[in-house]
C-alpha positions as CSV (number, residue, x, y, z in Angstrom):
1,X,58.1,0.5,49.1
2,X,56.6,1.9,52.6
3,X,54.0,4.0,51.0
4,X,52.5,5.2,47.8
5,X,50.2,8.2,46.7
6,X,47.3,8.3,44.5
7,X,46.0,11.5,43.4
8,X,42.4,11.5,42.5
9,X,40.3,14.7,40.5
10,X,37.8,16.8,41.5
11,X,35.5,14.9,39.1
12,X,36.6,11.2,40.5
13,X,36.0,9.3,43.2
14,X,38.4,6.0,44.4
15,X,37.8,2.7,45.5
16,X,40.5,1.2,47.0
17,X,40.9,-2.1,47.0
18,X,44.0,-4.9,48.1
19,X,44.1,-8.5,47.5
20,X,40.8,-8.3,45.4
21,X,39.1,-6.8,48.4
22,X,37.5,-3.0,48.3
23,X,38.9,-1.8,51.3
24,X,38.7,2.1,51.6
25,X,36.6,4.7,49.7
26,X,38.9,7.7,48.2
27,X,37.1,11.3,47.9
28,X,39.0,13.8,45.5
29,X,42.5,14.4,46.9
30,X,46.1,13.1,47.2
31,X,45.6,9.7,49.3
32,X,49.0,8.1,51.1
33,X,48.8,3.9,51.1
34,X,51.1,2.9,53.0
35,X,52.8,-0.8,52.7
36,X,51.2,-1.4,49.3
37,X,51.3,-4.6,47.3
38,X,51.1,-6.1,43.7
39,X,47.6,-6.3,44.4
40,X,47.0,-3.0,46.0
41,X,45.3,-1.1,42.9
42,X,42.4,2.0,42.8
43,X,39.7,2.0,40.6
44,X,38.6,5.4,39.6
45,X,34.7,6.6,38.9
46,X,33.9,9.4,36.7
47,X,31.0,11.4,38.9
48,X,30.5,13.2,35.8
49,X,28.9,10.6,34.3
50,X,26.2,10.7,37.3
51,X,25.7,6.8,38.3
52,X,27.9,3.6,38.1
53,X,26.6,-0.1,39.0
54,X,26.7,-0.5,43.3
55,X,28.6,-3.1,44.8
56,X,27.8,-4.2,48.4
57,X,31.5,-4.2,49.1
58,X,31.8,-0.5,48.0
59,X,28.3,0.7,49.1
60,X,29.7,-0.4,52.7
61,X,32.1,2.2,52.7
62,X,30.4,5.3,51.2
63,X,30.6,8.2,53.2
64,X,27.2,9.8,54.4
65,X,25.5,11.9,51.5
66,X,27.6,11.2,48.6
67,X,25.6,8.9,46.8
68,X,22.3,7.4,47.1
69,X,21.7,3.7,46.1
70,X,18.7,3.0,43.1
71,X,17.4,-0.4,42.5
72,X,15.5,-1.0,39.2
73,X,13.3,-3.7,39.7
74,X,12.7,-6.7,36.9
75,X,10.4,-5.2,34.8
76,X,10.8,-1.2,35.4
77,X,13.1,0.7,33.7
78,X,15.3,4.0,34.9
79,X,15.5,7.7,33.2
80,X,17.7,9.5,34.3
81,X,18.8,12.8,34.2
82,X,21.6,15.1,34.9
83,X,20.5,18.6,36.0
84,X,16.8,18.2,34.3
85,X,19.1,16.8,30.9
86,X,18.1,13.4,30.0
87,X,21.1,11.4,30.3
88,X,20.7,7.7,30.3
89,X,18.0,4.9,30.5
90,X,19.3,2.1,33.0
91,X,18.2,-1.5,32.9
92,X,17.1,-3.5,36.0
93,X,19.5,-3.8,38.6
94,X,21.5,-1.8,41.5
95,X,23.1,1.9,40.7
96,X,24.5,4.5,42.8
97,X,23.8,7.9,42.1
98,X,26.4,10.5,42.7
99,X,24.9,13.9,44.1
100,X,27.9,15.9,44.4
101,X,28.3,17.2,41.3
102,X,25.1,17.8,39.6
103,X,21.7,17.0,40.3
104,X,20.9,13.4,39.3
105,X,17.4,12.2,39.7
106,X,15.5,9.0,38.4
107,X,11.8,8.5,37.2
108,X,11.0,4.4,37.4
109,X,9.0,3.1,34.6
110,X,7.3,0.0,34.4
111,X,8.2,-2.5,31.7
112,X,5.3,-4.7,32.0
113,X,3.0,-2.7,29.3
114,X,5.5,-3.4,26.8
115,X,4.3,-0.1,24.8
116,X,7.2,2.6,25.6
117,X,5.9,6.1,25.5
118,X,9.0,7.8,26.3
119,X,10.0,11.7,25.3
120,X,11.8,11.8,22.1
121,X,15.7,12.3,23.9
122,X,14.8,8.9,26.6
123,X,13.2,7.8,23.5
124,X,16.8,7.7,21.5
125,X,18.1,7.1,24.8
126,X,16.5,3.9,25.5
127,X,17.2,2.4,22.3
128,X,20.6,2.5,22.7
129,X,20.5,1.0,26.1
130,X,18.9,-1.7,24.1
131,X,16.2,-1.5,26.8
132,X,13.6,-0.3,23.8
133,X,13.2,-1.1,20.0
134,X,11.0,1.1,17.5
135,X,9.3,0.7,14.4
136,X,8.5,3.4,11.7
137,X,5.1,3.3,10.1
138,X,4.8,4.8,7.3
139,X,1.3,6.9,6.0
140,X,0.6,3.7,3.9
141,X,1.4,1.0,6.0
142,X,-0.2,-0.6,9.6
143,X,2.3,-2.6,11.6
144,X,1.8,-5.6,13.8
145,X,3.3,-6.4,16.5
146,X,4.4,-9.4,18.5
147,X,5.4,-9.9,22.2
148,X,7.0,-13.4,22.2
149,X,5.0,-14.4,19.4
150,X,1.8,-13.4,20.2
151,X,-0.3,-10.5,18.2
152,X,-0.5,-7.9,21.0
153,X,-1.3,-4.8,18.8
154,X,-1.5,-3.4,15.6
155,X,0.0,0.6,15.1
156,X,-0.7,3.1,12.7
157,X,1.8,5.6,10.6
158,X,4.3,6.9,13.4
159,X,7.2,6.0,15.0
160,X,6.2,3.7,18.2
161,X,8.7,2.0,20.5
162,X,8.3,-0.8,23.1
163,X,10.0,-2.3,25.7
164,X,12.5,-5.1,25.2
165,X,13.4,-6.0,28.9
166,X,12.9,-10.0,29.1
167,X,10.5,-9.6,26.3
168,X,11.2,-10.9,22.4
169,X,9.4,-7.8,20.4
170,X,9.0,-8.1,16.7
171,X,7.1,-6.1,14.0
172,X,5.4,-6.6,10.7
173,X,4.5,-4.4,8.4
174,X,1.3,-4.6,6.0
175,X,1.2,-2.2,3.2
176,X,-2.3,-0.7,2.4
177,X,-1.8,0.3,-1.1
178,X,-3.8,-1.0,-3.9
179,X,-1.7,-4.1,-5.0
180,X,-2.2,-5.3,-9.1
181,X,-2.6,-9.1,-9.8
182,X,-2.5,-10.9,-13.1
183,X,-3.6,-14.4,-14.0
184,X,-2.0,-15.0,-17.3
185,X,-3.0,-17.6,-20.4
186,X,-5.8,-19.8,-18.3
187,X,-7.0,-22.6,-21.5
188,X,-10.4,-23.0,-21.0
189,X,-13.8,-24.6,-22.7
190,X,-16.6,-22.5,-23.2
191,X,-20.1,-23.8,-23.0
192,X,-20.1,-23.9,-27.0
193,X,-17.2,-26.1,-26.7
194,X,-14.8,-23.8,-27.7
195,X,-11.5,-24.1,-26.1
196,X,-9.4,-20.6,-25.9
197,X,-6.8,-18.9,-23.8
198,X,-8.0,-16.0,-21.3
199,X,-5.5,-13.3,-19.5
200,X,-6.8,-11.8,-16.4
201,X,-6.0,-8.7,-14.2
202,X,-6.9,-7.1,-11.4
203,X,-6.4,-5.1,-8.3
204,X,-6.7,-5.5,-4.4
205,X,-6.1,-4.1,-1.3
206,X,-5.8,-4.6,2.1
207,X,-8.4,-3.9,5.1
208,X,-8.0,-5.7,7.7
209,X,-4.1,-5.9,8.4
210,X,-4.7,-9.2,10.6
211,X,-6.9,-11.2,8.9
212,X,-4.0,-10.6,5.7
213,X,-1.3,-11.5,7.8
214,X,-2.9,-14.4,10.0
215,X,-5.8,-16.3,7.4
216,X,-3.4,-17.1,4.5
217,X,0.6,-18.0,4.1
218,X,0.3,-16.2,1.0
219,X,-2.5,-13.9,0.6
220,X,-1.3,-13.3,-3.2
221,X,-1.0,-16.8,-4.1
222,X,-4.5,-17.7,-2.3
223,X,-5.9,-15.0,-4.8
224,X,-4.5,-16.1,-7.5
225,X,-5.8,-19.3,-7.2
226,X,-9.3,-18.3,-6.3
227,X,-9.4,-15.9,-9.2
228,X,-8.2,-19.0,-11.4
229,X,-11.4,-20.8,-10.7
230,X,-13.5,-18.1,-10.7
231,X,-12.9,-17.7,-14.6
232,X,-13.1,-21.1,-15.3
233,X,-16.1,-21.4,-13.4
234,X,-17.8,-18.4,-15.1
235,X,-16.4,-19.1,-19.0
236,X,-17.2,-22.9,-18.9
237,X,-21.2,-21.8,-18.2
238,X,-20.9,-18.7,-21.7
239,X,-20.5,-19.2,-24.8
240,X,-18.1,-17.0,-26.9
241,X,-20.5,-14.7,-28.2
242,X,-21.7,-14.2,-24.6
243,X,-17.9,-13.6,-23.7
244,X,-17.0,-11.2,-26.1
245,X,-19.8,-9.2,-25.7
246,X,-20.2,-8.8,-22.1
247,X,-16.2,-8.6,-20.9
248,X,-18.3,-6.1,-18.2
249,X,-20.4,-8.4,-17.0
250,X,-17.0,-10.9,-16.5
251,X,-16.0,-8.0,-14.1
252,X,-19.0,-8.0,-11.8
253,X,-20.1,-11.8,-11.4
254,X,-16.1,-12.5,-10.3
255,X,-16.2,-9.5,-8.2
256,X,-19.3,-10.8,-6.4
257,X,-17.6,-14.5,-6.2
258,X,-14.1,-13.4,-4.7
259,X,-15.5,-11.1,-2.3
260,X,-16.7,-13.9,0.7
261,X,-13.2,-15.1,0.1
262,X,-11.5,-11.4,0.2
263,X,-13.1,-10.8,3.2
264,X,-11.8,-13.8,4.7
265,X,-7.9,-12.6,3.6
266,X,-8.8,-9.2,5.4
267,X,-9.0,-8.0,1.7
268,X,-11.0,-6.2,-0.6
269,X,-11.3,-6.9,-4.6
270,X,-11.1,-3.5,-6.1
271,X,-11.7,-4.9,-9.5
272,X,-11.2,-8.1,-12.4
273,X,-10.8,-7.7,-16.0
274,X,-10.9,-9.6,-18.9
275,X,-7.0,-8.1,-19.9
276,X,-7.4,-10.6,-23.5
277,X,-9.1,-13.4,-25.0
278,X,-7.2,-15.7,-27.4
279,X,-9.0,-17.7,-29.8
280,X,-7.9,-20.6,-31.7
281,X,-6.7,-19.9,-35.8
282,X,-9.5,-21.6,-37.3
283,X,-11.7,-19.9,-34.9
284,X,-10.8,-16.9,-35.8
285,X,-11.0,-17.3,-39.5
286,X,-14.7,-18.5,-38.7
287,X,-15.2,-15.2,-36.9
288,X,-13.8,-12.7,-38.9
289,X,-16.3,-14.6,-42.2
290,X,-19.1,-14.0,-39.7
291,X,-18.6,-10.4,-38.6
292,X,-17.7,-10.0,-42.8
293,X,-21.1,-11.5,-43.8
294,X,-23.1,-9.4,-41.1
295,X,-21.5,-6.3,-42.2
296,X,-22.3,-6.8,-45.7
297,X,-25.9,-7.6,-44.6
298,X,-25.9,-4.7,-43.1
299,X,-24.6,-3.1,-46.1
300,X,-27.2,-4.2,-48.0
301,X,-30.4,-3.3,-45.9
302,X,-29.1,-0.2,-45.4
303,X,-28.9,0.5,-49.0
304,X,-32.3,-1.3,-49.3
305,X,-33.5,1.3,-46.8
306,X,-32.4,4.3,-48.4
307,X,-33.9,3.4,-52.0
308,X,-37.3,2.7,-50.0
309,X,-37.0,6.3,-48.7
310,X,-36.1,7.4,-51.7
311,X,-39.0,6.0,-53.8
312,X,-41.5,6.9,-50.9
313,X,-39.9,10.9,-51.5
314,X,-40.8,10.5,-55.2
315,X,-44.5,9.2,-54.6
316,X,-45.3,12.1,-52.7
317,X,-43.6,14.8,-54.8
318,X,-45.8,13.3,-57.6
319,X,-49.0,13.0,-55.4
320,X,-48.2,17.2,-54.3
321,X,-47.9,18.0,-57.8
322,X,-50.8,16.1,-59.4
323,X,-52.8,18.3,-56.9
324,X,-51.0,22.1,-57.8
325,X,-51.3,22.8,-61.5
326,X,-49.6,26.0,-60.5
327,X,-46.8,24.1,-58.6
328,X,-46.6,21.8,-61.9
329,X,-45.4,24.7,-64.3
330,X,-43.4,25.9,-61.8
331,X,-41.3,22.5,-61.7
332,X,-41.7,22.8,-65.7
333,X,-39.4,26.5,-65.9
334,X,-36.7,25.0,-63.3
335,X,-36.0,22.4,-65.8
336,X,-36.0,24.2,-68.6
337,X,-33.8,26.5,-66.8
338,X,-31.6,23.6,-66.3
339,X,-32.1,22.6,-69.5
340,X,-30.9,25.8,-70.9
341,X,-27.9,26.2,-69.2
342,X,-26.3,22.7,-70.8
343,X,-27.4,23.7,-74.6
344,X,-26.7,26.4,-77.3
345,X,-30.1,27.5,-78.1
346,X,-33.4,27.3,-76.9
347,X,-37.0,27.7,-79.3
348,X,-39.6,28.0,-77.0
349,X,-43.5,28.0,-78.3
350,X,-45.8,29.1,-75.9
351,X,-48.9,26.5,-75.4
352,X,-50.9,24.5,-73.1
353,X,-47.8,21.7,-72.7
354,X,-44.7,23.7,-72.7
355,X,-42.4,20.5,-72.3
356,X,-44.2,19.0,-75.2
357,X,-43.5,21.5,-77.7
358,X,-39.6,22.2,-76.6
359,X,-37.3,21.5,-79.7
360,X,-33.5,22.4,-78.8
361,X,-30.9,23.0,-80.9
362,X,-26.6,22.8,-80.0
């Protein structure tokens, strides 16, 4: 074969190359090779697409004005665009950018601050270059993050994205919602050497995302322990009068004991409550007599009470009408009016002592 033709479009350029060597640049157009071998071949570049990866070999035989070379150093990174479009985000390294069918320009951003504050199309750009990755903080969460291992900042609700380019970035999120706890059936001896069962509950929440993350390998299981003392703590020094009657009081001292400790976790008690408290059987046939016998005391000076006051009514009804004569008969006709509506007939003499002189008849 003496020659051979390779046709290249008006969006292509050619490289030609022959034995493994690039050995002529091929602008649009039919191109003649002449003697070609096995290993004469052309590789084709879409200048569409706006920039391709430069080779010495191929940059050495660009023509004049076709493409300008852009190097991205080690810890920058390249947007480019296409006629003002965002088109790609290029990692460090050498590129050519082809100028003869579009506009391509190139803004260099530095890696080395790690946070990426990219427009929203470099932004989805970027991550798919794998150049980038991105967290999504949601309205009750903080994130924080991590540049090869180390805490480097901590990011509110928002979508953030940082720069992955020789750099390990990782994230963790830290939810700021009230969280419930519950320390169930704790056996424990009150101060009246009583020994009964206690179920506790409670709720927390998280203000200081660091100190949560960093102070504890389980913030839940570091309060669930402390709350655990706490209780035994506070029922060993009551009795069980003193604990059923002051379940608010529980609430408050264990507050005021967890809260050094909460702080610590980057935490902060909301509150801790007395859920149930279990008593032995016999103890609480003992009870039960108790509360029985004090209600019927009760009972009883009640009633006491109200016969006192009654008697004490009676005493001075009689002292009022010892004093009114006039009030006396008075209080004579009502009961004879009573009188005379339970009986048949009434004889009534008229005297000094009306009662005394009454005689009825059915």
């Amino acid at each position: 074969m003496l020659f051979k033709n390779y046709d290249i479009n008006d969006d292509q350029f050619g490289v030609l190359t022959q034995k493994g060597r690039a050995t002529r640049f091929l602008s649009p157009g039919r191109h003649v090779v002449w003697f070609p071998d096995a290993a004469t071949n052309v590789q084709k570049i879409d200048a569409d697409r706006g920039y391709t990866i430069a080779r010495p070999e191929v940059e050495a035989l660009l023509p004049s004005g076709i493409a300008e070379v852009l190097e991205v150093g080690r810890s920058e990174v390249a947007l480019i665009s296409i006629d003002g479009i965002p088109s790609a985000v290029l990692r460090p390294g050498r590129y050519f950018l082809w100028k003869t069918r579009a506009n391509v320009t190139a803004d260099l951003v530095s890696t080395s601050t790690v946070r990426a504050n990219l427009s929203p199309p470099f932004r989805v750009l970027a991550q798919a270059a794998r150049v980038t990755t991105s967290v999504a903080v949601q309205s009750y969460q903080s994130a924080l993050v991590y540049v090869d291992g180390e805490h480097v900042d901590t990011v509110a609700a928002g979508i953030h994205s940082f720069f992955t380019v020789d750099t390990q970035v990782r994230f963790h999120l830290v939810d700021l919602r009230l969280a419930e706890f519950s320390v169930a059936s704790q056996e424990v001896m009150t101060a009246d050497k009583v020994t009964l069962r206690v179920n506790l509950q409670g709720r927390y929440r998280v203000v200081d995302p660091v100190a949560s993350v960093h102070q504890a390998t389980s913030r839940e299981d570091t309060i669930y322990v402390a709350v655990q003392l706490a209780a035994r703590r506070y029922i060993a020094g009551h009795t069980v009068d003193q604990l059923l009657e002051g379940r608010d009081e529980v609430s408050r001292v264990m507050r005021a004991e967890l809260a050094p400790l909460a702080k610590e976790l980057g935490l902060e008690i909301a509150d801790v409550d007395v859920k149930d408290i279990i008593l032995p059987g016999e103890m609480k046939t003992i009870l039960n007599q108790v509360i029985e016998a004090q209600k019927r005391a009760e009972a009883h000076a009640i009633a006491r009470r109200e016969e006192t006051a009654a008697t004490r009514s009676l005493a001075n009804t009689a002292r009022v009408l010892e004093n009114n004569p006039m009030l006396m008969k008075l209080k004579e006709l009502e009961a004879l009016k009573e009188i005379a509506e339970t009986v048949g007939e009434v004889k009534l003499v008229a005297g000094q002592d009306l009662l005394a002189k009454l005689s009825l008849s059915s």
